[in-house]
C-alpha positions in Angstrom: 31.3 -3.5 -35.0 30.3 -0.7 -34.3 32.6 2.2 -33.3 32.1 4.6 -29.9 30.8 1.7 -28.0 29.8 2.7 -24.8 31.7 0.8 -21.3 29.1 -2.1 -20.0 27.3 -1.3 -16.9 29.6 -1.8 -13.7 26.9 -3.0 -11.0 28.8 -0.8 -8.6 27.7 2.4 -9.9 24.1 1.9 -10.2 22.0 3.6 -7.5 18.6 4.4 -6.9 18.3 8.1 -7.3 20.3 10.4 -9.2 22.1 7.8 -11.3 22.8 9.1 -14.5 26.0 7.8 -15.8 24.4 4.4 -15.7 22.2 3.0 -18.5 18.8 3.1 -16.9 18.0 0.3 -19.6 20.2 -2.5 -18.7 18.9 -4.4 -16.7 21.5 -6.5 -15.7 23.5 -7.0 -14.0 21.9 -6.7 -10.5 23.1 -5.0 -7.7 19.1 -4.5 -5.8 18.5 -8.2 -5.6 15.7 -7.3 -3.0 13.6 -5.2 -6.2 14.0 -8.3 -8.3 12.8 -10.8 -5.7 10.0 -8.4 -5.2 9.1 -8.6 -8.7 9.0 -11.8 -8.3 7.2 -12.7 -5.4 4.4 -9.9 -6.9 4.3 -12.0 -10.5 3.9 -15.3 -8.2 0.7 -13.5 -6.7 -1.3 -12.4 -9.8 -4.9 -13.0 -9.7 -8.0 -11.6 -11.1 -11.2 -10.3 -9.4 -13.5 -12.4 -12.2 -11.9 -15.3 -10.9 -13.7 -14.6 -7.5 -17.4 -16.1 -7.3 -19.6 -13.2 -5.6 -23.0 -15.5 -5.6 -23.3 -15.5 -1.6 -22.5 -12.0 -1.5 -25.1 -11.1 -4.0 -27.6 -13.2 -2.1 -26.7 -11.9 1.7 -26.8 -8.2 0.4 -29.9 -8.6 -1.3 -31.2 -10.1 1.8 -32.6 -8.5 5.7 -29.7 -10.3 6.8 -26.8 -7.7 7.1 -27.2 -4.9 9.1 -27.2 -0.7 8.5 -24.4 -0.6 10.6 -22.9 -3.4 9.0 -23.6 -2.4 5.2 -22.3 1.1 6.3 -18.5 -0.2 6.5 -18.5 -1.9 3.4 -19.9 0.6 1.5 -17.1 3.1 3.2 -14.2 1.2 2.6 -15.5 0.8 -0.9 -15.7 4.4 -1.4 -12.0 5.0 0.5 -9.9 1.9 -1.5 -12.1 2.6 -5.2 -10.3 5.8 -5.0 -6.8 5.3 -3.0 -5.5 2.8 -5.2 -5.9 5.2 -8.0 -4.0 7.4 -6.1 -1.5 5.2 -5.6 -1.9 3.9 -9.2 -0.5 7.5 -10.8 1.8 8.3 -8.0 3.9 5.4 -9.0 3.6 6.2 -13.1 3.6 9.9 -12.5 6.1 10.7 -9.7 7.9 7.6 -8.8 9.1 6.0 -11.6 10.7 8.8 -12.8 12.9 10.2 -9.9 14.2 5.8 -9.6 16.9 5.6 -12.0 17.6 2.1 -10.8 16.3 -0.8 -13.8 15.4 -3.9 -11.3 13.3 -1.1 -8.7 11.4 0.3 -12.4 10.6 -3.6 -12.9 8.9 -3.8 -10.0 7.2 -0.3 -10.1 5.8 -1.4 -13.3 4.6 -4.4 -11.8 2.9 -2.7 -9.0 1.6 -0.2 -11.5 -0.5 -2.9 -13.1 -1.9 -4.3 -9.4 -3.1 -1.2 -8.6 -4.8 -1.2 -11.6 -5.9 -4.5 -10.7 -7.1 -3.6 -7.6 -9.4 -0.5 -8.9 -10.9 -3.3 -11.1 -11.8 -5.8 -8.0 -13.3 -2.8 -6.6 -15.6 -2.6 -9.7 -16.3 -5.9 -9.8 -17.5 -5.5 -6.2 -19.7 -2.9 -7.2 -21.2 -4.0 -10.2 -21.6 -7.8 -8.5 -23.7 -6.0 -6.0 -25.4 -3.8 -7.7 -24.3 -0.2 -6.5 -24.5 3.0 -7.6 -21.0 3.5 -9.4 -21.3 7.4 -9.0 -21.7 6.8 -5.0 -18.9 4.7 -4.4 -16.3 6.3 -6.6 -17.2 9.7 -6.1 -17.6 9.1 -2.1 -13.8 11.1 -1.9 -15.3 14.1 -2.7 -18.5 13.5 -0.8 -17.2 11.7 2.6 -15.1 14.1 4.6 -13.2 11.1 6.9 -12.0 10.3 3.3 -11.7 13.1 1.6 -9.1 14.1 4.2 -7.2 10.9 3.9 -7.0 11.8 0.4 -6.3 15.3 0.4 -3.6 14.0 2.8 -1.5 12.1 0.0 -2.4 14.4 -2.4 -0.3 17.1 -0.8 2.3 14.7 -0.7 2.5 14.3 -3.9 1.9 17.6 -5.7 5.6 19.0 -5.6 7.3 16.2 -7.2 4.7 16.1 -10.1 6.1 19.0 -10.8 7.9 18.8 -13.8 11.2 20.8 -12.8 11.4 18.8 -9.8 14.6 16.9 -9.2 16.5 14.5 -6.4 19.4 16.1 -7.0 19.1 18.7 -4.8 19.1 18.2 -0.5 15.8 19.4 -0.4 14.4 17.4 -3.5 15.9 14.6 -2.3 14.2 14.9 1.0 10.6 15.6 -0.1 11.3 12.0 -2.2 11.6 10.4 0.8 8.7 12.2 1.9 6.5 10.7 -0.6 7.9 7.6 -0.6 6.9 7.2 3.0 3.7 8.8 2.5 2.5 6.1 -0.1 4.3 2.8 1.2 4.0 3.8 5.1 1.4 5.7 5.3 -1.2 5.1 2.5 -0.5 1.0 2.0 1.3 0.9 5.2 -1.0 2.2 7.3 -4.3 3.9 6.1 -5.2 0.5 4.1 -5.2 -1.7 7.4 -8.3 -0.3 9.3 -9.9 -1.2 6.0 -8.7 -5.0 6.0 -9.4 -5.3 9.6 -12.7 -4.6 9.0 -13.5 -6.5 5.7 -11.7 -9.6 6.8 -14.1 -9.4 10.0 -16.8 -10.7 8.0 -15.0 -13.5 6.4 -14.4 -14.3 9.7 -17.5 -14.9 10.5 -18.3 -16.5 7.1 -20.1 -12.9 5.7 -19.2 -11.3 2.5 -16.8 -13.9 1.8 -16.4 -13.2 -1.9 -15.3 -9.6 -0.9 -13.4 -10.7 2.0 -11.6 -13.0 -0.7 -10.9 -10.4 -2.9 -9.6 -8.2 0.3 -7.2 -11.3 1.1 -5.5 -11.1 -2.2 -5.2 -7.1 -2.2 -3.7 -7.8 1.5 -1.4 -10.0 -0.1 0.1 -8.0 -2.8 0.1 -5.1 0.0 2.5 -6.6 2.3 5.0 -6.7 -1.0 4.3 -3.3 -2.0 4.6 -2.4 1.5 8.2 -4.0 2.0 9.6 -2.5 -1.3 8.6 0.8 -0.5 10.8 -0.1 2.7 13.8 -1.5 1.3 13.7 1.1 -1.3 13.5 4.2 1.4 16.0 2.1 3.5 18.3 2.2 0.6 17.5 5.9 0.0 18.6 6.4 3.0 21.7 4.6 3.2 23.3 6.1 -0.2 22.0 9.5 0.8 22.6 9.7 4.6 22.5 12.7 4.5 18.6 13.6 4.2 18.1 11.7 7.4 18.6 14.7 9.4 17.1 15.3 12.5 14.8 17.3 11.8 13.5 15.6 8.7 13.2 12.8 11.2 10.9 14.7 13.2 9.2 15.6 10.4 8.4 12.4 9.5 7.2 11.8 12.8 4.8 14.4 12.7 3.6 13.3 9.4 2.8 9.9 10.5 1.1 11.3 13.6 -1.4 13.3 11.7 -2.0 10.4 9.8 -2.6 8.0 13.0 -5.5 10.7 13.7 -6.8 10.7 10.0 -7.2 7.5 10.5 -8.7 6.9 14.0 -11.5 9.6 12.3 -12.3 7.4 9.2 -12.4 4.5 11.9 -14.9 6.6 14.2 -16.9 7.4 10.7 -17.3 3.6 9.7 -18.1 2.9 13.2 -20.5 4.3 14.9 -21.2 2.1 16.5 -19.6 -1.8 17.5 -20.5 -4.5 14.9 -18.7 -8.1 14.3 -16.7 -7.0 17.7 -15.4 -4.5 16.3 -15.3 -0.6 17.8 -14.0 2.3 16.9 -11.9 2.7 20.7 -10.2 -1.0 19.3 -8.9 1.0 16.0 -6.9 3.9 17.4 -4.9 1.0 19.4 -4.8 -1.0 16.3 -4.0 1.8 14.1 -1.2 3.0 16.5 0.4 -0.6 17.0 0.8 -0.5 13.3 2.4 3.3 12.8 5.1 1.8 15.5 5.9 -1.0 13.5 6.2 1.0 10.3 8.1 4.0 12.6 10.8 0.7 13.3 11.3 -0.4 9.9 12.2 2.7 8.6 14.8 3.3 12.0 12.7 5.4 13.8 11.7 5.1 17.2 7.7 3.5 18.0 5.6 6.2 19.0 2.8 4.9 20.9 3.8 1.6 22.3 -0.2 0.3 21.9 -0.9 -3.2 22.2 -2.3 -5.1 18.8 -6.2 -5.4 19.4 -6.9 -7.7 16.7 -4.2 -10.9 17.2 -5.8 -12.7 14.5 -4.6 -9.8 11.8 -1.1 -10.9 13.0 -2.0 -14.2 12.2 -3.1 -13.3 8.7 -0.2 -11.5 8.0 2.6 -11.3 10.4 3.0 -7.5 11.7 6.1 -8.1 13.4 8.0 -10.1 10.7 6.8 -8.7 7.2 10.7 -7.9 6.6 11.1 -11.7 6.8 7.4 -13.1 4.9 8.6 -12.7 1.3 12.4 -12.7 1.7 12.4 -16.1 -0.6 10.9 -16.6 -3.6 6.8 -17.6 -3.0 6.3 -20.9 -3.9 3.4 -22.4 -2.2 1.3 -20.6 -4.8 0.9 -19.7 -8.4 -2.7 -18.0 -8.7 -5.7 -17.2 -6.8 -7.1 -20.7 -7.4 -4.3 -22.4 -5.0 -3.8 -19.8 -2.8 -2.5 -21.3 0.0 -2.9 -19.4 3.8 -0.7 -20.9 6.2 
């Protein structure tokens, strides 16, 4: 046996920041249960874009059949998620994962590491089933200034805790952790991703695009996880750390998300020009505000806006009002994309 044998990890004193008495290698035993049902529920989801036919989207965008207007929001929310979920991608591996010194809220980052990646690939395959230039779409960040701001946004977000002397340990580390965390689970997936599905789901709707719109459903899907563990981990940030939820970081946070509303409502504006599928760019501040108030809630801050949800059938695709409760049991309806059940 071997002598100096280290104590065995008492579940008590594991936390999700600035745990470093704790073996950040043990997994077990489990004291987030939320992270590890999380994992789970994001394993029960995998799918691949090649598993996703594109022949009648081929076919309808090689045709007369689809408008400017309308080819003009797919090819923008193309250009805005090719690069976002990169974004999101190294924010997770670069910043994240190392400030969580918590092993079942690593498991999951790693998971949702590899969907990102997963997602930049369905992107691809969007591209290349179609046929577009690969230098337009990926590059449209730098070129597209309703994106390019959204980016730049996030960015800024994220460049002090890339730092590599940055630490939680400190009140004002710890509070510009939260600050990124929000910025990427509330703002980025939480909010700046919806406008996007809103409008690519509008053509499945209406029986357009539907390999895309497929492929949109899915990335929706593994969304609403990623956006309710970036919740549960903030809300858990919060409660062993109480105090960085000062008053006026609160504020701050409110003024984030603000600016973020109106990044938004621009990119809206840009993709829409003018109405097409019933959609217009007046319908996407409203919708875009109704969803900052339910992210302002979940994180126990007051709604801003008070809008009323212009697109009811969203809520019926996913639940607005009762993601805490959509994957608080382990997904079973469902094991892949090919018996992927929507109830």
């Amino acid at each position: 046996m071997m002598s100096n044998v280290k104590k065995r990890v008492n579940v008590t004193e594991k936390r999700l920041i600035n745990c470093h008495a704790v073996d950040v290698n043990q997994l077990m035993p489990l004291k987030y249960k939320w992270a590890w049902e999380h994992y789970l529920n994001g394993c029960a989801n995998h799918w691949m874009p090649n598993e996703v036919p594109m022949g009648k989207d081929i076919e309808l965008w090689k045709s007369d059949k689809l408008t400017e207007d309308e080819r003009r929001v797919i090819m923008r929310n193309l250009g805005f998620f090719s690069t976002a979920e990169s974004l999101v991608g190294n924010n997770i591996v670069l910043a994240i994962f190392r400030h969580v010194t918590n092993p079942e809220a690593r498991q999951y980052l790693l998971r949702q590491g590899f969907e990102e990646a997963i997602h930049t690939h369905a992107f691809l395959h969007i591209v290349e089933s179609l046929t577009l230039d690969h230098g337009e779409i990926f590059n449209m960040y730098n070129e597209i200034n309703s994106i390019h701001e959204k980016d730049k946004f996030e960015m800024r977000l994220t460049q002090e805790v890339l730092d590599p002397h940055f630490s939680t340990a400190s009140f004002e580390g710890g509070q510009k952790f939260l600050e990124n965390l929000i910025g990427y689970y509330i703002i980025m997936e939480g909010l700046f991703f919806y406008s996007g599905f809103a409008m690519i789901l509008s053509f499945l709707r209406q029986n357009k695009m539907v390999g895309v719109g497929e492929q949109f459903q899915y990335i929706l899907r593994d969304e609403t996880i990623h956006l309710n563990f970036g919740i549960d981990l903030i809300n858990g940030i919060k409660e062993e750390n109480p105090e960085f939820w000062t008053p006026k970081f609160q504020q701050h946070i409110v003024d984030t998300i603000k600016q973020a509303v109106e990044l938004e409502i621009q990119y809206a504006e840009d993709c829409l020009p003018r109405g097409i599928l019933g959609l217009t760019a007046p319908m996407f501040r409203n919708y875009v505000q109704y969803i900052a108030d339910r992210r302002c809630e979940r994180i126990g801050l007051k709604a801003i806006y008070k809008s009323k949800n212009p697109f009811p059938w969203m809520s019926e695709t996913i639940d607005l009002g009762k993601e805490k409760n959509f994957f608080e049991t382990r997904v079973t309806e469902y094991q892949s994309s090919s018996n992927l059940v929507w109830s």
